[in-house]
C-alpha positions as CSV (number, residue, x, y, z in Angstrom):
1,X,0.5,17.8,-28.9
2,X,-0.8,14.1,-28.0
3,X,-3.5,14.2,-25.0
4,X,-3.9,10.9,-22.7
5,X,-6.5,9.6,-20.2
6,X,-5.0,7.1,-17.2
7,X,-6.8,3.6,-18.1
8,X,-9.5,2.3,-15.5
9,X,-7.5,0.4,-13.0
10,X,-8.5,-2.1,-10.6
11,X,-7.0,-1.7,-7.4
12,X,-6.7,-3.7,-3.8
13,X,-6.1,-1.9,-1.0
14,X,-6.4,-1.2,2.4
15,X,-6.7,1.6,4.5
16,X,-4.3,1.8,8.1
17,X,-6.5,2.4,11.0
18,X,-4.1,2.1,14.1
19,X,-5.6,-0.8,15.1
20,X,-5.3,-3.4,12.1
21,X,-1.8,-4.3,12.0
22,X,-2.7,-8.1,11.5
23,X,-4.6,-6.9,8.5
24,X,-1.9,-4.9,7.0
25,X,0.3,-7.9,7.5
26,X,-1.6,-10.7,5.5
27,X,-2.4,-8.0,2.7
28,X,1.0,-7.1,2.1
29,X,2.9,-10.4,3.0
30,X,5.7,-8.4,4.9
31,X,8.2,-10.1,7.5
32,X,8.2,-6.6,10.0
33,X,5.9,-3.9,11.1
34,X,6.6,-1.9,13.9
35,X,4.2,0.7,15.1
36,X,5.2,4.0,16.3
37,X,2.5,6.2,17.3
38,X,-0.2,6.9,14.3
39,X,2.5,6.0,12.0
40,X,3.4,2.2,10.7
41,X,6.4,1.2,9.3
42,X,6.2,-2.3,7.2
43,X,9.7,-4.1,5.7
44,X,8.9,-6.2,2.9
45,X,11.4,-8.7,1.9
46,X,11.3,-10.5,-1.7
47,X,13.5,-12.5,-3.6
48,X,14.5,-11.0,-7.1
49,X,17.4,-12.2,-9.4
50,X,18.9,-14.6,-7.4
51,X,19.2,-12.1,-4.7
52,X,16.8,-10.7,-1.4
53,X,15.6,-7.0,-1.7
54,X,14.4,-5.4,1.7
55,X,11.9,-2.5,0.8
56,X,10.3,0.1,3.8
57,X,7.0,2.0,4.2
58,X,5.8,4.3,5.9
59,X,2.1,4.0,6.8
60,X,0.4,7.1,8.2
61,X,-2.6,7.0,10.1
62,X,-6.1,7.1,7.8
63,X,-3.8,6.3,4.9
64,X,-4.7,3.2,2.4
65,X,-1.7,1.0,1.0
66,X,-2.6,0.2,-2.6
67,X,-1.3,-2.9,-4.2
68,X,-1.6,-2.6,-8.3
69,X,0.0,-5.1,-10.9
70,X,2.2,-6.4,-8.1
71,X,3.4,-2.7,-6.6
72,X,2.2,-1.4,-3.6
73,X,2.1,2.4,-3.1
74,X,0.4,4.7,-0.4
75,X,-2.1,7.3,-0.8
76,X,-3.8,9.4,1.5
77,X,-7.7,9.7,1.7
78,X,-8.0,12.4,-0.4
79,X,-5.8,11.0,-3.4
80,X,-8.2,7.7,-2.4
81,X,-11.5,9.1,-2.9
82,X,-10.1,11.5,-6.1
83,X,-8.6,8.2,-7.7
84,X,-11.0,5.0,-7.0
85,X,-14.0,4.4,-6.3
86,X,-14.8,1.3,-3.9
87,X,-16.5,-1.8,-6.5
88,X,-17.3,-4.6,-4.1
């Protein structure tokens, strides 16, 4: 049986407050959020093959949005601090 270790990864992220929408905005370059109590949802639209994907998340409050290699994905503070640590 083969065994493998996850590469060191640099990531950039940031983490939803309630408050830092405008900062949520620039770092994912999204055309819509819309806050709805603790929870905001951000639609991202991109051009891809000639054609215009839409793509939704859902941003809970404390949680960090985490862009790597050009994918953004959410994690909560616990995957956060289990995962990465901060560098700069």
């Amino acid at each position: 049986m083969k065994k493998f270790r996850k590469r060191p990864e640099t990531i950039e992220a940031v983490q939803w407050t309630g408050d830092n929408i405008r900062e949520v905005k620039e770092f994912v370059f999204c055309s819509k959020t819309e806050k709805t109590g603790d929870q905001l949802e951000i639609r991202m639209t991109r051009v891809e093959g000639g054609g215009v994907g839409i793509s939704y998340l859902i941003l809970k409050l404390n949680h960090w949005l985490a862009k790597a290699d050009g994918s953004y994905g959410i994690l909560s503070p616990d995957e956060m601090k289990k995962k990465y640590e901060e560098i700069e």
